[in-house]
Each structure stands twice: as C-alpha cells, then as structure tokens.
C-alpha positions as CSV (number, residue, x, y, z in Angstrom):
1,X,-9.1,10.8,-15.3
2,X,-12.6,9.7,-16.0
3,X,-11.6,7.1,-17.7
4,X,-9.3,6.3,-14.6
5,X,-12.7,6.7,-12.3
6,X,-14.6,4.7,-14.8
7,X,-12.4,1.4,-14.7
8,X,-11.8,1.4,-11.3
9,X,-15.5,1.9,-9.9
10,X,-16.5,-1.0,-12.3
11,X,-13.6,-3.2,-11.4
12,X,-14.6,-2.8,-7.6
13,X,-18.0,-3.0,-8.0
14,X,-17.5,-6.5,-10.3
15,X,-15.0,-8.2,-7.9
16,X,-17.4,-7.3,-4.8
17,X,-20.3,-8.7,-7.0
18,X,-18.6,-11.8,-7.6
19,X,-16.8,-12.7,-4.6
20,X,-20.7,-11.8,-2.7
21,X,-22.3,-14.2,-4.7
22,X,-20.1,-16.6,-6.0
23,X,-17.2,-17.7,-4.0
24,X,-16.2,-18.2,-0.2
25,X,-13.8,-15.3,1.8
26,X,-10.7,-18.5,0.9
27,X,-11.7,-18.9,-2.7
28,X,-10.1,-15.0,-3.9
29,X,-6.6,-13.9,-3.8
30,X,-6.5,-11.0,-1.0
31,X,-3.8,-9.0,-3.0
32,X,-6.4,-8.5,-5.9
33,X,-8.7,-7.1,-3.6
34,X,-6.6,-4.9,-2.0
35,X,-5.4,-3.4,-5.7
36,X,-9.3,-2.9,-6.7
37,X,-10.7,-1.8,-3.8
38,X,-7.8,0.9,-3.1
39,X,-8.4,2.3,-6.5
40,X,-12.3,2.5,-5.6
41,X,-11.6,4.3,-2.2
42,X,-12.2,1.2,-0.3
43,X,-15.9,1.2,-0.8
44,X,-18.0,-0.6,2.2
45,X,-17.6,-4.2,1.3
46,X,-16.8,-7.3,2.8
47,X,-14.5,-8.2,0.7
48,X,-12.6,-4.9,0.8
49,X,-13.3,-4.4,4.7
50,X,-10.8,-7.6,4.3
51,X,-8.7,-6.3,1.7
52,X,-7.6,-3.6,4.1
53,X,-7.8,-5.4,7.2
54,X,-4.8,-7.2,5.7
55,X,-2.7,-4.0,4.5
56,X,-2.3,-2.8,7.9
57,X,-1.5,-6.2,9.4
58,X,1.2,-6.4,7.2
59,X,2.7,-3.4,8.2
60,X,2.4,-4.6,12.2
61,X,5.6,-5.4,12.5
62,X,7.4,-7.7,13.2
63,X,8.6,-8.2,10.6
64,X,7.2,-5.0,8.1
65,X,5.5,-6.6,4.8
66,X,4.8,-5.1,1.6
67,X,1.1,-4.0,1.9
68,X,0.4,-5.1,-1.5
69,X,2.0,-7.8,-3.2
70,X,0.8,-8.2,-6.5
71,X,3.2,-11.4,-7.4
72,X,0.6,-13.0,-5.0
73,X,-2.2,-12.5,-7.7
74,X,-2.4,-15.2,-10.1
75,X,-4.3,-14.0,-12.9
76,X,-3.3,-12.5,-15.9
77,X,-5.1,-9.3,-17.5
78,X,-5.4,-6.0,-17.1
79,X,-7.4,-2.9,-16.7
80,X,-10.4,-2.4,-19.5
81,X,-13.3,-3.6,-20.6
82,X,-13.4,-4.5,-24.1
83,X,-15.9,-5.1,-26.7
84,X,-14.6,-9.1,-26.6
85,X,-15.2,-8.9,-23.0
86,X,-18.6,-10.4,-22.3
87,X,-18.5,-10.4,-18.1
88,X,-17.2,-8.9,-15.3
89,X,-14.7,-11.8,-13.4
90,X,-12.7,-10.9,-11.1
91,X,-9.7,-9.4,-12.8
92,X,-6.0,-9.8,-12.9
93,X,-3.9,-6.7,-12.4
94,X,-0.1,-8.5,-13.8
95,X,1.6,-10.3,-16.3
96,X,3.3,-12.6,-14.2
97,X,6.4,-15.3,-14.8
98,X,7.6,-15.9,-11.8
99,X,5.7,-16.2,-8.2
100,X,8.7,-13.9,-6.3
101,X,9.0,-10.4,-6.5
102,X,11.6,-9.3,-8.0
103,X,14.4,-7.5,-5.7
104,X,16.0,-5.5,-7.8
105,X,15.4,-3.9,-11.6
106,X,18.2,-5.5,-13.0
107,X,16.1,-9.2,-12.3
108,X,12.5,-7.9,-12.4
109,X,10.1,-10.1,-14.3
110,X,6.8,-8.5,-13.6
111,X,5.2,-6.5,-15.8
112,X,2.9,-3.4,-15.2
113,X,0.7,-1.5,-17.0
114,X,0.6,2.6,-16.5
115,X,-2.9,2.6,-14.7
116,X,-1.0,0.0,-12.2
117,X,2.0,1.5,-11.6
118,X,0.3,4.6,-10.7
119,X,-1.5,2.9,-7.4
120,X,1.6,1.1,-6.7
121,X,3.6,4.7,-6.9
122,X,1.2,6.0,-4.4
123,X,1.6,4.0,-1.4
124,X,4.3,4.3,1.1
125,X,5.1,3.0,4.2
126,X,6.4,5.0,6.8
127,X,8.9,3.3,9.7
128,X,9.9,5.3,12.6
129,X,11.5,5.3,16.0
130,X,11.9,8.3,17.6
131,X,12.9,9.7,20.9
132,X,14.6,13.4,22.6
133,X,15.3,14.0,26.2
134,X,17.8,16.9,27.5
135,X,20.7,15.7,29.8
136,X,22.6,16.7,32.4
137,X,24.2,19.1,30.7
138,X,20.8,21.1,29.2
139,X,21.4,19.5,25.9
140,X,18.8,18.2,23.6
141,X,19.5,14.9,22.4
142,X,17.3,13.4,19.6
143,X,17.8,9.5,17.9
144,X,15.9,8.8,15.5
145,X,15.5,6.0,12.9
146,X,13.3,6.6,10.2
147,X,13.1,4.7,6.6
148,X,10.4,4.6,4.2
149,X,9.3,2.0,1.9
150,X,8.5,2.1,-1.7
151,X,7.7,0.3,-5.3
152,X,9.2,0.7,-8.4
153,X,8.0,0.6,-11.7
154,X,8.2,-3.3,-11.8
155,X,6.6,-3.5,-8.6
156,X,9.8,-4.5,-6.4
157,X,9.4,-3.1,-3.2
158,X,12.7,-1.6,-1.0
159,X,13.2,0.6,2.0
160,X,15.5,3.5,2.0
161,X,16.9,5.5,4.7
162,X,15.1,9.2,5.5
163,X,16.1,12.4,7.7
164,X,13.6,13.0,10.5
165,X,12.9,16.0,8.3
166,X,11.1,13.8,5.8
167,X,8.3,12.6,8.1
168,X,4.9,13.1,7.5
169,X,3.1,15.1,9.8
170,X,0.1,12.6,9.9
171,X,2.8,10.1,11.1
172,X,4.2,12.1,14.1
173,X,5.3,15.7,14.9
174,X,9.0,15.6,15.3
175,X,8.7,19.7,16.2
176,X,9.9,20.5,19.6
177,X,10.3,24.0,21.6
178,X,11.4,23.1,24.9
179,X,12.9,19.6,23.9
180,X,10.3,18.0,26.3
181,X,10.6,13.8,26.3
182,X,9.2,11.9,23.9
183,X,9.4,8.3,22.7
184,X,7.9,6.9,19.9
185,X,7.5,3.7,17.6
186,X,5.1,3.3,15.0
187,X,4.5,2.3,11.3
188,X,2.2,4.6,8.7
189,X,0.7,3.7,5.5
190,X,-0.2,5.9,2.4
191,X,-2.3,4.9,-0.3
192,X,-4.0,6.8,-2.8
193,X,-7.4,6.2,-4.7
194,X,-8.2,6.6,-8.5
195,X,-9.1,10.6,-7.8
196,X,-5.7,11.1,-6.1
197,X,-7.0,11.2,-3.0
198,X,-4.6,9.9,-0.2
199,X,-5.5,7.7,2.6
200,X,-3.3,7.0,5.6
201,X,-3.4,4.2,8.3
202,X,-1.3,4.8,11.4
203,X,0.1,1.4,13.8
204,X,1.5,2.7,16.9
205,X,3.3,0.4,19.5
C-alpha cells in the first residue's frame, strides 16, 4: 500500500509539474490526467480540476460515456520509477494496439497492469430512473430502471442491468413508508483513490 501511495503521489505531482510549466491545457491527453489525479485523490490542480471536470460531463447524459477511457491515452509505460528513469514525464498508464476499446474480452487488445486495473475496478457509474405513486385502488406502484456501469480487467467498459435493491444510498433513497410520489432521474459516479478511499459525484436532471 505504501508503495501504492508512493507511485501515485509522485505521478500526480510530476504530471501537474509538467503540464504547469511546460505545455498548454490542449497539449496533454485529458484521460491521463484523469487516471493520475484519481489515484492522488484529485489533488487541487489545474490540470486535475480539468481532469474531473471532464468525468462528470461524460456521465451528463445524453448519451452516458465512459468516465475514463484510457484507449484515449497514447503513451506507452507504466507505473514505477526506475533506476534507468532519469525524469518525471508525464506518464503512460497502457500498452496499447489499437485506438478502440475493446467491447468484449474475447477481442480485447489493451493491456493492463495490476496497479491499473485496480482504479479502473473502482469506479462505477450509477444510471437510474425511478418513480412510485399509489392509484386509485391504494396500490403502490414503483418503475424503475436502474443499470450500472463497469470495466473489466482489459478495460472494456459495459452496463448491466440492477434491482432497485442494488442502489447506493449516496445515489438516491429508494425506501418508502407511505409510498408518497417521487420521480427521479440522475447519473452517479464512484471512484476510488490509491488509499481506497471512495469518491462519488452525483448529476441529477
């Protein structure tokens, strides 16, 4: 875990360094940004200010994007500094060979490393439109339509289909007593830094 902690303050911390002092906002892929500054906790940056200004517009539907699409990242290395590694650029986070993502894990062509995979496990996004109203005849009558989207292992991200059952509380309280009315539409994100801990955005609408 320190180790973890280590790599991803000093990758943060380099990438803000160099795209402060080096490069224009248009000159650095946004996807790398939002990978490094994630795993630092989103540290108060310009750059990373930017990086997550751009995961929760991707999630403003319509349509819903992947929040992070690391296909979109063109360099090629990976986490670790070492002793052959004289300066701090900023860093590549996938072997690519192919600018897609891949849709399925039959035809997946990206390659990830374990410290990667474990950011890209972490986030979720959260879709759900809910409503309940009782009717003429005093029953309660809930729709809802709730799927959540994920990455695999080779960083192909998919929705599945969820039970109301499965939504986090952060993202809306489904409980009812008295079945009053309710209507709601709205997208969550969930992320998680290099300590674990979990950060959430929330896009009603």
């Amino acid at each position: 875990m320190m180790q973890v902690r280590t790599q991803a303050l000093l990758l943060t911390a380099a990438f803000a360094t160099v795209i402060s002092t080096t490069a224009p906002a248009s000159a650095y892929q946004i996807d790398c940004a939002i990978l490094l500054c994630m795993a630092g906790g989103f540290p108060p940056s310009a750059p990373c200010t930017a990086a997550r200004a751009e995961m929760i517009r991707r999630i403003t539907p319509w349509p819903i994007e992947p929040p992070l699409q690391l296909w979109r990242c063109p360099m090629h290395a990976s986490f670790g500094f070492g002793p052959d590694r004289t300066q701090a650029p900023v860093v590549p986070v996938a072997v690519m060979s192919t600018p897609r993502p891949p849709r399925r894990q039959s035809d997946a062509t990206l390659v990830y490393d374990s410290t990667i995979e474990s950011y890209l496990s972490g986030i979720k996004v959260y879709d759900l439109t809910y409503s309940r109203h009782r009717n003429h005849d005093g029953d309660c009558n809930v729709n809802v339509r709730f799927s959540i989207g994920s990455y695999d292992a080779s960083g192909a991200f998919d929705w599945r289909r969820a039970k109301v059952q499965d939504v986090p509380g952060w993202v809306f309280n489904t409980s009812y007593a008295q079945c009053s009315d309710a209507r709601f539409r709205g997208v969550g994100l969930e992320w998680r830094d290099y300590e674990g801990t979990k950060g959430t955005e929330m896009v009603e609408y």
